[in-house]
N, C-alpha and C positions, 0 to 999 in steps of 0.2 A: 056153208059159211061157218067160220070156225070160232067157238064158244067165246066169249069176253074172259070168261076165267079161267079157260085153257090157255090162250096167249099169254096171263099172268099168271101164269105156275111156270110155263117155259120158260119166258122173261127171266125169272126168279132163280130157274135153276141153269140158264147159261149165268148170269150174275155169281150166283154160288161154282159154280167150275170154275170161272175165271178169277174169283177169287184164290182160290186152292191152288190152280195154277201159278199165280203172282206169289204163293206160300211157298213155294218147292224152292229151295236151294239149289241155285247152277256154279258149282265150282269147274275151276280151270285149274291143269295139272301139268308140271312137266316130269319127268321121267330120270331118276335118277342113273348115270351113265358110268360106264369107268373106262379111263382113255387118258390120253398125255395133258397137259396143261402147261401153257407157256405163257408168260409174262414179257411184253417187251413194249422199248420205248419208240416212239415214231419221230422222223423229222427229215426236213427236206435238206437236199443237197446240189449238189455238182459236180458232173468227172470232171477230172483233171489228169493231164500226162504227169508222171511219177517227178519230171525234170523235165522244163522249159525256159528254152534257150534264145533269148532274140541277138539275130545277128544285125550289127549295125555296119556303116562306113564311118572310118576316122577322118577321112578326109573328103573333102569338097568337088563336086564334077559332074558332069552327067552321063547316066547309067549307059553303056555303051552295047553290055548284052547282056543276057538274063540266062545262067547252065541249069535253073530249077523252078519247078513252079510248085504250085498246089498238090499235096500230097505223093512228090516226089523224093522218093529214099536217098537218102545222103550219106557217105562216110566220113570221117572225120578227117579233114584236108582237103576235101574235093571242091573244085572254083564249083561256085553257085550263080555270080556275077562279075562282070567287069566295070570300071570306071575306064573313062576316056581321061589315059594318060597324055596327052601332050602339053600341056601346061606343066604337069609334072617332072614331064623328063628334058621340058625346058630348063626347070628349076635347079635340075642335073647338071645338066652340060654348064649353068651358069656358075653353080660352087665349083665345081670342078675345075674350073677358069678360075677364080677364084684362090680356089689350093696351089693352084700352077705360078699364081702369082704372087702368092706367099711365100713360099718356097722359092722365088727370086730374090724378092725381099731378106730373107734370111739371108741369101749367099751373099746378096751384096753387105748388109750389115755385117757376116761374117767379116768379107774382105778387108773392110775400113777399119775392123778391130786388128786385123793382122798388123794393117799399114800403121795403125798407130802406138802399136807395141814395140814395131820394129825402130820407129823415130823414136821413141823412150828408150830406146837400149843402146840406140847409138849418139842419144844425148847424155847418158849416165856414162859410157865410158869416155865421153871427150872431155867432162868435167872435171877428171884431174886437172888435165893440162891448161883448163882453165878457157877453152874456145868456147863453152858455152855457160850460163849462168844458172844458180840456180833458180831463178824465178822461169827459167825456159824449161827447166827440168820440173816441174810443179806443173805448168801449163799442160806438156806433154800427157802427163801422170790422169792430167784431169780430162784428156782427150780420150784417153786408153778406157777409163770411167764412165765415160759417156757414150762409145764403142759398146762394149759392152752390154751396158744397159739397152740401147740401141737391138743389138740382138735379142737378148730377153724378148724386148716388145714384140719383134717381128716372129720369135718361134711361139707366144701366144699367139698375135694375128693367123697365123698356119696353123695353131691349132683349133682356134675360132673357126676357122675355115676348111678345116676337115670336119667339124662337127657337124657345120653346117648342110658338106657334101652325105655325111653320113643321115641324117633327117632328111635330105630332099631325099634319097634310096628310097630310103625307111617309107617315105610317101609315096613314093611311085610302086613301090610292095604293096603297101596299103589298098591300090586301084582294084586289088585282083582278089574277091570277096572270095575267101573261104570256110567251108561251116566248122564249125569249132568240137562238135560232136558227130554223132552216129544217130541215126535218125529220121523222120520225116517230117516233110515242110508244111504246118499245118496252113499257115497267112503268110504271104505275100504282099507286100504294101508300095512297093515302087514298077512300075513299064519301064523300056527302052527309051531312050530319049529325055527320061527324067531328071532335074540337077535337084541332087540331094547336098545340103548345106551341114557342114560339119563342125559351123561356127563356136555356135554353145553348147551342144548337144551330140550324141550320138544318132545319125535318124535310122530310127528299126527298118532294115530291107528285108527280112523275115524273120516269122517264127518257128524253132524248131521243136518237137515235143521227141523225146527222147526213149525208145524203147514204149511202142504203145504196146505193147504188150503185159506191161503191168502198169496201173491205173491206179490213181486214188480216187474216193470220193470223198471230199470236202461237204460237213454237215453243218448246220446252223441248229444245236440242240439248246432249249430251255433250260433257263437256270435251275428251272424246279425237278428239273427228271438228270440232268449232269451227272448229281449226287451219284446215278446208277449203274453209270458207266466205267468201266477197266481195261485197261490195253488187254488186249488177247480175246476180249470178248466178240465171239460171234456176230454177224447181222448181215442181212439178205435185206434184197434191195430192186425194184423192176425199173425201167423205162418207157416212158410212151413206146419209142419206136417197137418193141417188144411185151405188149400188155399181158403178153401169157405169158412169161416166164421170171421166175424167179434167179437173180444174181447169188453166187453166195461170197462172204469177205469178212475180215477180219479187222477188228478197233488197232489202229498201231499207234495211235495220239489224240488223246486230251486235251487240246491246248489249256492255255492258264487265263489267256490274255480275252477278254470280254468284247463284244460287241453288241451297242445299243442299236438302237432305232425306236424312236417315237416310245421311250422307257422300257422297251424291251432289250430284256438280256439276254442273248445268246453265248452260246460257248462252239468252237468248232471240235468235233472228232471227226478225226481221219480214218479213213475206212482203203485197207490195200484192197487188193481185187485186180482177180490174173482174169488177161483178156487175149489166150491166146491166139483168137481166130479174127483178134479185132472188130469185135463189132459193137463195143463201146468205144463212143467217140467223144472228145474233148468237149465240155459243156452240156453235154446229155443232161437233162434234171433226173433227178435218183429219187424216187421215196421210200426213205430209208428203215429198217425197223431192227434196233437190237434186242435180242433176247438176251432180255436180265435173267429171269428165272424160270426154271423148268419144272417140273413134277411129272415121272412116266407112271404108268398104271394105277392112277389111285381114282377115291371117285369124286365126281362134280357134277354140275350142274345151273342152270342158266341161273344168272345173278338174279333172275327177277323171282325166284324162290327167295331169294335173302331179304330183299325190300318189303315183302308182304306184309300189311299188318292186318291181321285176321281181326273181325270184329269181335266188341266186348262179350258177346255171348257164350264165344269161345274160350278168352280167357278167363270168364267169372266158370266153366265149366272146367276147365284145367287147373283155374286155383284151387275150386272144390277137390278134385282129385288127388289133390299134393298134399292138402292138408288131410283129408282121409288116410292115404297114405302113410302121411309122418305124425298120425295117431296110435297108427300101429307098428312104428318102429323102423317100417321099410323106405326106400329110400324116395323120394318123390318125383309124381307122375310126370312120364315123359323124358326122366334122366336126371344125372347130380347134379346140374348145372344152377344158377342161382342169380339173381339179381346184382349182387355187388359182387361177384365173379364176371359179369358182362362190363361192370363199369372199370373194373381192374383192367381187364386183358379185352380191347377191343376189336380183337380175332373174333370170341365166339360171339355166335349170333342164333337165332333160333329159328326155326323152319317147320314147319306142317307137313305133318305125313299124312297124307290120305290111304285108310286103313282096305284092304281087300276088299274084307266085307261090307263095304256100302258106311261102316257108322262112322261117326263124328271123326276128324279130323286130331291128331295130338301133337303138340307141342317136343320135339327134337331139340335141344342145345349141340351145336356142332363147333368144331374149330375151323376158320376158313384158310386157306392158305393162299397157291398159288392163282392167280387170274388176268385173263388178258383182255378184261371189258366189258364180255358175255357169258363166259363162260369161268367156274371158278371152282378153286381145288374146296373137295369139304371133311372132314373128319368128325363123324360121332365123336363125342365123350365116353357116352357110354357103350361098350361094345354090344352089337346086337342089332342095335335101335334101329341101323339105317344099313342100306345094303344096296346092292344095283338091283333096276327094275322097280324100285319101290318112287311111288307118285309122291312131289311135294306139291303146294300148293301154292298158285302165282296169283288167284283172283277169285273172288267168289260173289255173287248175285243174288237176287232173291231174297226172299222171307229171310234167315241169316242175318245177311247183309243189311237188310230194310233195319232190322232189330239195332244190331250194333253199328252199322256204317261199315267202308269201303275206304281204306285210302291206298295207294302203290309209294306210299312211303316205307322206309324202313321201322320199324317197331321200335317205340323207346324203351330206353333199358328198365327190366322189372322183372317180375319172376315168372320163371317159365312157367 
C-alpha cells in the first residue's frame, strides 16, 4: 500500500508540470513566400450573343410552315417560315381590279374633257356671226373646268389605287418570313397552324443570336469596386457547365447608366470572350473575376500575418528595445518605422518575425501592397529585416498570451 505522503508529493509535482506546461508559449507561424500576387474584383454575370435579332411577322395569318427550328444556322435571306397567303393574294387581285377600274375612270373623264373642249371651240368661233351667245360661251367654259377637274380626281382615285395594289404585294411579301442576319436560331416561339396577330405589335416568331462565336458577358459590378475597372482590362470567368476550367476575356464597356435593386447599385461591364468551338451558350451564369492589379516576383504572405496583435509583453519588450536603442544613437529596434508614419500612410503595418533561434519574436514595419483576400504583397522598410523563408507570426497561446492577451485583430497604430 502506497505512503499518504508519497501520493502528496506526486500530486504536487504533476500540479507543478502542469503548471509549467500551461507556462510554455505555443506560437503559430506562417512562412514568408515570394511569388505573383494578384488583386481582382468579382461579380456575377450572363453570356450573351454579341448581336440579337428577333424576327417578327408584319402581318396577320396563320403560320403555314416552319424552314427553322432550334438551333438551326441561317443566312441572311433565307425563308425560315411561311404565312398562309390567301387572304392576302385575295387582297391582290381586289386592288388590282381596282387599278383596272381607275384607270377607266380616267379614260372616261379624259373623254368628256375632249368633248367639252371641242363644244367651246366651236361655240367661240360661231360667236362672231352672232348664232350663239355669250352667256352659252361661259357655260361651255365652265363645263371644260369641270372636265378637267373631273380628271384630276380620277388620276388621284388611280393613284389611290395603285398604292393600294402596291401594299397588298408588299403583304403578301411580307407571308414569306426571312432572317434578316447570318446566324443561329436560338428560341422559336410559334408551331404550324398558329395565327400570329400583327395588329399592334410585331409577334416575335424567332430568336436569332448572331455569330456565337464571339460572346459577351454582361456583369452586375458594385458601385464600390466600378471605380477599378478599365476597358482593356483583363478577367477570366468559369461556368457551372465547366467547373474546371477557366474562360479568358477582355473589359470592352463600362456602362454609365446604374441599376438598383432593393438600394443596391450596380453598374454593368461588358466582358468580350471568343467562343470558338461554342461551348458557351446564351445565358450561361459567368463568375466573373477582373484583375485590377498584379505584382510578379515579390514577397507576401497570408494576411492573417497582418492582423495579429501580439500581446503587451511583447510590445513593452520592443518599446524597451527602441528606446535602448535610440539611447545610443542607432536606429530603433525592429526598423525605421514609427507610429505617426502608420497613421500617415495606412500601407505600412507591422508584423512578427519569429527569430531562428527559438528567442522572442520582433517587431518588422513593412509596406503592403498588392492583395487578393489571403494572400498579400509585403515590402520591408528597412532592407534586411525580412526575406523569404523567414516565419511571421499569425497566433500565439500560452503563458505569453495568458500575460498580455490574444486578439486576431489588427494592431492599433503605435510604435513599433
Amino acid at each position: 500500500m502506497r505512503h499518504p505522503l508519497l501520493s502528496l508529493l506526486i500530486l504536487l509535482g504533476l500540479a507543478g508540470c502542469g503548471q509549467e506546461a500551461s507556462d510554455k508559449t505555443q506560437i503559430s507561424a506562417v512562412v514568408v513566400e515570394r511569388g505573383d500576387v494578384a488583386a481582382a474584383v468579382t461579380a456575377g454575370g450572363t453570356l450573351q450573343a454579341l448581336v440579337t435579332v428577333q424576327v417578327g411577322s408584319q402581318v396577320s395569318g396563320r403560320i403555314a410552315s416552319l424552314e427553322a427550328d432550334y438551333n438551326s444556322i441561317v443566312k441572311k435571306g433565307q425563308v425560315v417560315a411561311r404565312i398562309d397567303p390567301q387572304q392576302l393574294q385575295a387582297a391582290v387581285r381586289r386592288t388590282e381590279a381596282n387599278v383596272a377600274a381607275a384607270t377607266g375612270n380616267v379614260a372616261k373623264s379624259k373623254a368628256t374633257l375632249a368633248d367639252a373642249e371641242r363644244q367651246l371651240r366651236r361655240a367661240r368661233e360661231l360667236l362672231p356671226q352672232g348664232y350663239v351667245s355669250q352667256a352659252e360661251i361661259d357655260s361651255l367654259a365652265t363645263a371644260v373646268e369641270q372636265a378637267q377637274a373631273e380628271v384630276a380626281a380620277q388620276q388621284g382615285a388611280l393613284a389611290q389605287a395603285r398604292a393600294a395594289y402596291s401594299e397588298a404585294q408588299v403583304n403578301l411579301d411580307y407571308t414569306v418570313i426571312r432572317s434578316p442576319t447570318d446566324g443561329m436560331v436560338v428560341t422559336r416561339s410559334v408551331d404550324v397552324g398558329q395565327t400570329v396577330a400583327a395588329s399592334l405589335q410585331a409577334p416575335v416568331l424567332f430568336t436569332i443570336a448572331q455569330d456565337l462565336k464571339k460572346m459577351q458577358v454582361h456583369t452586375s459590378v458594385a458601385e464600390s469596386d466600378v471605380g477599378q475597372l478599365k476597358e482593356g482590362m483583363a478577367a477570366e470567368f468559369s461556368v457551372d457547365a465547366y467547373p474546371a476550367r477557366k474562360f479568358q476575356g477582355r473589359v470592352s464597356q463600362v456602362r454609365v447608366s446604374p441599376t438598383t435593386v432593393q438600394n443596391v447599385v450596380t453598374y454593368d461591364a461588358v466582358v468580350d470572350v471568343e467562343n470558338p468551338e461554342l461551348e458557351l451558350k446564351p445565358g450561361m451564369t459567368a463568375n466573373v473575376s477582373f484583375r485590377t492589379a498584379e505584382a510578379k516576383d515579390v514577397l507576401k504572405v497570408a494576411n492573417a500575418a497582418l492582423r495579429f496583435k501580439p500581446p503587451q509583453a511583447w510590445l513593452d519588450a520592443a518599446k524597451a528595445a527602441r528606446e535602448k536603442a535610440g539611447s545610443g544613437g542607432g536606429p530603433a529596434a525592429g526598423g525605421n518605422g514609427n507610429g505617426s508614419e502608420r497613421q500617415r500612410d495606412p500601407t505600412i503595418k507591422r508584423v512578427w518575425k519569429k527569430p531562428a533561434d527559438g528567442s522572442d519574436p520582433v517587431p518588422v514595419p513593412v509596406r503592403v501592397g498588392v492583395t487578393d483576400g489571403a494572400v498579400s504583397q509585403i515590402t520591408p522598410l528597412r532592407e534586411g529585416t525580412l526575406a523569404e523563408g523567414d516565419q511571421l507570426v499569425t497566433g500565439v497561446s500560452g503563458g505569453a498570451a495568458a500575460a498580455g492577451g490574444k486578439s486576431s485583430g489588427m494592431a492599433p497604430p503605435g510604435p513599433f
